[in-house]
PLY file of the C-alpha trace (Angstrom):
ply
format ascii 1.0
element vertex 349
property float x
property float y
property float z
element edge 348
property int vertex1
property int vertex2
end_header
3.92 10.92 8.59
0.04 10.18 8.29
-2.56 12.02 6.53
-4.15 13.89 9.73
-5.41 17.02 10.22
-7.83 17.47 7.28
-10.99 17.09 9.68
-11.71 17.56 13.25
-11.79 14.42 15.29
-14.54 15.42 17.78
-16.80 16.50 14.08
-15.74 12.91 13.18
-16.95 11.34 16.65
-20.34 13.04 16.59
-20.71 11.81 12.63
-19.38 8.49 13.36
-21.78 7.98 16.44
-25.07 9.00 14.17
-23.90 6.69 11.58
-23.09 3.81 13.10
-26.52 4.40 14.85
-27.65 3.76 11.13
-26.23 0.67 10.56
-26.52 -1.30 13.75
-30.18 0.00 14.20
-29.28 1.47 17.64
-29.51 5.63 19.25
-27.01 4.34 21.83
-23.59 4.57 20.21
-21.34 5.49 22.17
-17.17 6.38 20.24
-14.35 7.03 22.26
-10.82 6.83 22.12
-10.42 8.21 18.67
-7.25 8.98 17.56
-4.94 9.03 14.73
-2.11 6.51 13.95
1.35 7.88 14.16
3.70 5.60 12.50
2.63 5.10 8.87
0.61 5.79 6.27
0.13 8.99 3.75
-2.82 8.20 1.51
-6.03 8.09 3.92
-6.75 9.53 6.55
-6.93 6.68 9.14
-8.77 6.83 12.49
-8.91 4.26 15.56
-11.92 4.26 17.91
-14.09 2.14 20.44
-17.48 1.79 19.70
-20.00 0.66 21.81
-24.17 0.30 21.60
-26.67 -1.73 23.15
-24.66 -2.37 26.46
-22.35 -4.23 24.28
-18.60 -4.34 25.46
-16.51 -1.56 23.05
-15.32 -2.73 19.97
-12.49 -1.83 18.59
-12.47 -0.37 15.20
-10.73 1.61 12.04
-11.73 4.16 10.22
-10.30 4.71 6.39
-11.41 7.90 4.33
-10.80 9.02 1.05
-8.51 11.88 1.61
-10.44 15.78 1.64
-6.99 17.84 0.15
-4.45 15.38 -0.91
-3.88 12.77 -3.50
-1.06 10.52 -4.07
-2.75 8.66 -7.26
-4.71 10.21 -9.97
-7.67 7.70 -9.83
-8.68 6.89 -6.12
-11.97 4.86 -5.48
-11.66 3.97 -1.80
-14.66 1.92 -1.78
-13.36 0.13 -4.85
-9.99 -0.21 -4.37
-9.83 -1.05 -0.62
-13.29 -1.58 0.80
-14.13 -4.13 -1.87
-10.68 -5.71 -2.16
-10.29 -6.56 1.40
-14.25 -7.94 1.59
-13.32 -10.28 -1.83
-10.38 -11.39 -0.28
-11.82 -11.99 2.93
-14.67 -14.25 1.33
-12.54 -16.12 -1.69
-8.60 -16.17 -0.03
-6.19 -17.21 2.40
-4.69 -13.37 2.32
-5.31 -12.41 6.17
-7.08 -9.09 6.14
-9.44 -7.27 8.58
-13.01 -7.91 8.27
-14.75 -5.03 7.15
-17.82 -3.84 8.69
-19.31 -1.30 6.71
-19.18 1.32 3.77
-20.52 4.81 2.98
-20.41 6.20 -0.55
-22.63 9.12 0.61
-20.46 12.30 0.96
-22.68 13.60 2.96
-21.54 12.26 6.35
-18.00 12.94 6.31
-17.66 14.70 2.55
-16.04 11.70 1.11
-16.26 8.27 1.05
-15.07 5.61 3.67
-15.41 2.39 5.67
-15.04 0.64 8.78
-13.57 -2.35 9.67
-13.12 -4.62 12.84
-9.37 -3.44 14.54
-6.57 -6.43 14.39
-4.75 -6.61 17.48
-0.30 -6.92 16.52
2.17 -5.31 15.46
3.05 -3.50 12.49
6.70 -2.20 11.44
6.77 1.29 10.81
8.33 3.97 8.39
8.65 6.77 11.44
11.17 6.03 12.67
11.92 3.18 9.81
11.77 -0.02 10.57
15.22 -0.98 10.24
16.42 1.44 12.64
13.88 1.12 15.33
11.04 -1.08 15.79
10.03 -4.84 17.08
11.84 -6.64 14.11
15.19 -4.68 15.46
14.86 -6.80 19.29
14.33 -10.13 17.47
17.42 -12.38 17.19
18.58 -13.50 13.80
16.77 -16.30 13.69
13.83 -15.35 14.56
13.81 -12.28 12.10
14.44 -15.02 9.03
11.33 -16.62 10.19
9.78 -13.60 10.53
10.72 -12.12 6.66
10.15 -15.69 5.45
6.41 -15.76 6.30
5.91 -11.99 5.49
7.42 -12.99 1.70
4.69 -16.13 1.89
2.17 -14.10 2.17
3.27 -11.41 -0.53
2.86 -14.41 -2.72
-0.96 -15.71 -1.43
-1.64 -12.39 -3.29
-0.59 -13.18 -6.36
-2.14 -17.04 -6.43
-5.42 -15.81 -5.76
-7.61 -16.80 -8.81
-8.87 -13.32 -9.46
-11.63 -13.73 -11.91
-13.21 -16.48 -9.63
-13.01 -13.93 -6.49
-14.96 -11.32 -8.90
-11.69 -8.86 -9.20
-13.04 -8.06 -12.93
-13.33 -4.08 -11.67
-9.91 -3.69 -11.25
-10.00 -4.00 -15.61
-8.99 -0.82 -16.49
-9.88 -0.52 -19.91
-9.50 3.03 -20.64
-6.12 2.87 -19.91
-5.64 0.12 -22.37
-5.76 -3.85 -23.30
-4.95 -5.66 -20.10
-1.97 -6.46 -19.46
1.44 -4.03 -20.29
-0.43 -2.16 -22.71
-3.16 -1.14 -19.94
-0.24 -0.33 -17.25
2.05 2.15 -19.82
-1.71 3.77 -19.84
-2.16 4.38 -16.29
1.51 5.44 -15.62
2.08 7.61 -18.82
-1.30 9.39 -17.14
0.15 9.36 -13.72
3.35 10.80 -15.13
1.43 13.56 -16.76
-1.18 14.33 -13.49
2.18 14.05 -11.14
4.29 16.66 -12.86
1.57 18.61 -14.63
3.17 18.58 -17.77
6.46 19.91 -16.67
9.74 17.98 -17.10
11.28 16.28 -14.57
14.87 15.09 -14.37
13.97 11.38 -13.24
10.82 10.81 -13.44
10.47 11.42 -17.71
13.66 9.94 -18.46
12.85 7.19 -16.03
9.73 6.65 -18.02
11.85 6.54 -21.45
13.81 3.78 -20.38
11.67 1.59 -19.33
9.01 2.17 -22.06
12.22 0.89 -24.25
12.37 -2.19 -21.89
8.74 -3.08 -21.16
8.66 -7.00 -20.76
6.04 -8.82 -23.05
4.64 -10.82 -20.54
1.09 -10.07 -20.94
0.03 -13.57 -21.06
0.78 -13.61 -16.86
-2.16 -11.76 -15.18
-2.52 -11.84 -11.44
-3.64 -10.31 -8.29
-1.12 -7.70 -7.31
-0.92 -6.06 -4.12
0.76 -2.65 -5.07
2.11 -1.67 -1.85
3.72 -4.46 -0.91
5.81 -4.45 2.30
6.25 -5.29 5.81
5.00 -2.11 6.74
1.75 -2.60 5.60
1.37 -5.63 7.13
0.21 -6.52 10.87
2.09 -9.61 13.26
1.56 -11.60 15.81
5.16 -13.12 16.84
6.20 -14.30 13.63
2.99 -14.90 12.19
1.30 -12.37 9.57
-2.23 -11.72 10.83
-3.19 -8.66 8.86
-2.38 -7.21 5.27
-3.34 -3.35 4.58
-3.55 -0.95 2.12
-4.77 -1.48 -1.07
-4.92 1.66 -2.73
-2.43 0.60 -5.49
-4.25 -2.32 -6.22
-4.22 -3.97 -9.91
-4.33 -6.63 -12.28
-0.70 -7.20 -14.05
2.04 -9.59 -13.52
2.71 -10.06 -9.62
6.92 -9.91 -10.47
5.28 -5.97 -9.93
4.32 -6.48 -6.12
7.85 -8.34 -5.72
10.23 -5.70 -7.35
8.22 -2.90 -5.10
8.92 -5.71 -1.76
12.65 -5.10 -3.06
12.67 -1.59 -3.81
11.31 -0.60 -0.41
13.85 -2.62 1.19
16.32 -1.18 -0.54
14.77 2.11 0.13
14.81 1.13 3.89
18.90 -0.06 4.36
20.51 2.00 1.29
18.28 4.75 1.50
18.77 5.82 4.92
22.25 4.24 5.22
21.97 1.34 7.69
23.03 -2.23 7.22
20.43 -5.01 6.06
19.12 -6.94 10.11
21.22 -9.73 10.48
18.80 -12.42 9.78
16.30 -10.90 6.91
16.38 -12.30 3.46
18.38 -10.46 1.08
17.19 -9.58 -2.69
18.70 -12.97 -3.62
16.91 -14.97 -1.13
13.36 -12.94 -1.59
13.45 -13.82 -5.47
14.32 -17.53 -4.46
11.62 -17.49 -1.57
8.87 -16.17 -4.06
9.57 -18.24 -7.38
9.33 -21.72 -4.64
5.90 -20.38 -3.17
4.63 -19.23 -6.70
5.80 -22.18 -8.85
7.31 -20.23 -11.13
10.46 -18.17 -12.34
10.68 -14.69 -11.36
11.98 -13.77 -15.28
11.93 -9.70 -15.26
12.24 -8.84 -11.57
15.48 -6.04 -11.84
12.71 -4.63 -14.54
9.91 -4.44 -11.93
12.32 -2.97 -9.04
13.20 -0.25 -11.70
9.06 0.41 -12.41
9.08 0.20 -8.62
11.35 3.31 -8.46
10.05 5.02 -11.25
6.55 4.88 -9.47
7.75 5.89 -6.02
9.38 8.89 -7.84
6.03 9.77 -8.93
5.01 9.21 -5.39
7.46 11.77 -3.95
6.77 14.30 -6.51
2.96 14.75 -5.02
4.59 14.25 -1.34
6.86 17.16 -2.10
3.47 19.55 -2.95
1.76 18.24 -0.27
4.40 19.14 2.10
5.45 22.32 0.57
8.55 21.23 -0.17
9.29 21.52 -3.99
12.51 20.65 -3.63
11.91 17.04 -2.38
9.96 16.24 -5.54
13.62 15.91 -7.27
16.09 15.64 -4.40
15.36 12.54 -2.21
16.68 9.09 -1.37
14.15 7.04 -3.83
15.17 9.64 -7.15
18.64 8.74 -6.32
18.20 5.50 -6.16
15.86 5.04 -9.26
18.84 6.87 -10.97
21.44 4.32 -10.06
18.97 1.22 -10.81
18.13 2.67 -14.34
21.32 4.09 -14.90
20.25 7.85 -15.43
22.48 11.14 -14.06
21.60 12.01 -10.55
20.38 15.61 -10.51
0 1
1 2
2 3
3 4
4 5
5 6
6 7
7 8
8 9
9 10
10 11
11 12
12 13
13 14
14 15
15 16
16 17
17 18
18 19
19 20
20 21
21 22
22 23
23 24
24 25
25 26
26 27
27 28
28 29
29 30
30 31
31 32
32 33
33 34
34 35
35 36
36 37
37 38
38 39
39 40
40 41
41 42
42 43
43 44
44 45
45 46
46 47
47 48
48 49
49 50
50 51
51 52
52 53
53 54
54 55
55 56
56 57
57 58
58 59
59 60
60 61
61 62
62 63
63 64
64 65
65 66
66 67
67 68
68 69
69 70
70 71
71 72
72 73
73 74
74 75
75 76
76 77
77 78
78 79
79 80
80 81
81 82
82 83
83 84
84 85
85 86
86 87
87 88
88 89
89 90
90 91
91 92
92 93
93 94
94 95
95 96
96 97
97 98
98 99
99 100
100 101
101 102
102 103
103 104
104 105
105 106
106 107
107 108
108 109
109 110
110 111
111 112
112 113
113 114
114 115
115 116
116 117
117 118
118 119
119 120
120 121
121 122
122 123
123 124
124 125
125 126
126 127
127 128
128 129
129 130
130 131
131 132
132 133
133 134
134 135
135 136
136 137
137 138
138 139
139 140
140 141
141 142
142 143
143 144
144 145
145 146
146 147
147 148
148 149
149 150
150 151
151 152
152 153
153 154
154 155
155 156
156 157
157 158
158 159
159 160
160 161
161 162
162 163
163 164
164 165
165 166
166 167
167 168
168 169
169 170
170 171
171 172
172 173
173 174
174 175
175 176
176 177
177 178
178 179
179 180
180 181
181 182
182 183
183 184
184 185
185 186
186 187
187 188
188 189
189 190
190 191
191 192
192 193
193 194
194 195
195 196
196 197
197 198
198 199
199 200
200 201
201 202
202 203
203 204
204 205
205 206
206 207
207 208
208 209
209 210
210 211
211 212
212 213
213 214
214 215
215 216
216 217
217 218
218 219
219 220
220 221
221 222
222 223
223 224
224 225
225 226
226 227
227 228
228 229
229 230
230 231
231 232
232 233
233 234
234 235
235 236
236 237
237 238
238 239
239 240
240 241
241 242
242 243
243 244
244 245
245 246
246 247
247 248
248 249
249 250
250 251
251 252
252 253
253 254
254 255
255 256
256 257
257 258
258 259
259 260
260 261
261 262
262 263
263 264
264 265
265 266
266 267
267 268
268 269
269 270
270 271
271 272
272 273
273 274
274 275
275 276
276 277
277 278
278 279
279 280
280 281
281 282
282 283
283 284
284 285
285 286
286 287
287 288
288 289
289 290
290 291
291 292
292 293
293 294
294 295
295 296
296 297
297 298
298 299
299 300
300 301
301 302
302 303
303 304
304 305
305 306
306 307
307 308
308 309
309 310
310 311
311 312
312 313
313 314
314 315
315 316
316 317
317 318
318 319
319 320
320 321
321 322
322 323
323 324
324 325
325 326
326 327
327 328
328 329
329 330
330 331
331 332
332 333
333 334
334 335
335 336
336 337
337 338
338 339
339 340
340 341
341 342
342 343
343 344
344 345
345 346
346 347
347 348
């Protein structure tokens, strides 16, 4: 269930043709093939094209644009957030991302911001249908599907070892939210609670809030990279291998336990959730925690905590899904409330 529809591909082709004119120094561009991906994503609005100048071969590339209508977060900054974390990572990491190209902060072109990047050719497991049901991890054997998980889990972790203030990740400081560390994320989620539910109550998401407020871990002394989204589906194979990692709109500075209780929650989210069996061969939650402490050297010491902010967070999530879509009900009644409730031991509404 992307993001489409919120501008008109052939107004984007004719825009993206004059502009890449700009930056390549060239009146022949040439963009075809542009279409929208169908399998994940609800945050950008994603486009894949050919682009071709200078009797150069096409090149295949993506699109990412700050959304025109909808907003999942309160505070997006594509160029900051993604654009800027993939080109840091790209220059001071081992995290495989996709090389980005070029970026426009100049509303003018396509009324928001956005950037390009070069196009990674593998295979990414989707949420539509999910990727426990139906996809290329499904056909695997066992074994291959633990060697599969194991390196997807490695490379969760190159996230959080990358040595943030040398990489120049000082931006992602959000001091008006607070003192770095827990302090600074109770900010930004007591003002996502508020934007999300504009002020009204909600039957998980503000009791959610309570009890884990009540809980918070003091382990501000642990700052690190984290991902935010972190899951198979936003990352791109080859065979086993990982060859891509995507999405960083949830980027942030905090402990990186944060990027593995959202690998658990989603997982959760994608065998309890919509009632099918953990594959035969993936790690379980046991196995993930024991795979993640080895790779980052330490203990994983609040990690049931961080599966519950998880939750709590992709409450929040749904509740802005459920206005996008129309469909208020959905902001209360889904799989991830229910399972928030049972994690943080709240009545199910």
């Amino acid at each position: 269930m992307p993001v489409a529809g919120q501008r008109d591909p052939d107004e984007v082709r004719s825009v993206l043709q004059e502009w890449i004119g700009v930056q390549v120094g060239a009146d022949d561009v040439v963009v075809t093939d542009l279409v929208v991906p169908q399998a994940s994503g609800f945050s950008n609005e994603t486009f894949l094209f050919d682009a071709s100048w200078a009797g150069r071969a096409p090149q295949p590339l993506v699109l990412r644009s700050q959304p025109q209508r909808h907003a999942l977060f309160p505070e997006i900054d594509l160029l900051e957030q993604q654009y800027l974390s993939m080109k840091l990572l790209g220059e001071h990491s081992d995290v495989p991302v996709a090389k980005v190209l070029w970026a426009e902060a100049d509303a003018r072109w396509l009324d928001a911001p956005f950037f390009v990047m070069e196009r990674l050719d593998g295979l990414v497991p989707g949420d539509n249908p999910p990727y426990m049901v139906e996809s290329f991890v499904v056909d695997m054997d066992p074994a291959t599907r633990t060697e599969w998980h194991s390196n997807a889990v490695e490379v969760l972790t190159r996230v959080g070892r990358v040595d943030w203030r040398a990489a120049g990740f000082d931006h992602l400081d959000k001091a008006h939210h607070g003192a770095l560390g827990p302090e600074q994320r109770q900010g930004y989620f007591r003002h996502y609670l508020e934007w999300a539910t504009k002020g009204v109550h909600h039957p998980v998401a503000h009791p959610a809030f309570d009890r884990l407020l009540a809980t918070w871990p003091d382990d501000g002394d642990v700052i690190e990279l984290c991902w935010g989204d972190a899951r198979p589906g936003n990352q791109m194979f080859r065979g086993t291998e990982v060859i891509g990692v995507f999405d960083w709109e949830m980027v942030a500075l905090g402990n990186a336990e944060s990027d593995l209780g959202w690998w658990l929650f989603l997982q959760r989210y994608h065998t309890t959730g919509v009632g099918v069996p953990l594959l035969e061969g993936l790690l379980d939650a046991s196995s993930t925690v024991a795979a993640w402490e080895q790779h980052m050297n330490r203990p994983a010491q609040n990690v049931d905590w961080y599966e519950q902010l998880a939750g709590f967070h992709f409450v929040l999530v749904m509740i802005r899904l459920a206005e996008m879509m129309e469909f208020p009900e959905m902001a209360v009644h889904n799989p991830v409330a229910e399972i928030t409730c049972d994690l943080l031991g709240i009545p199910r509404p």
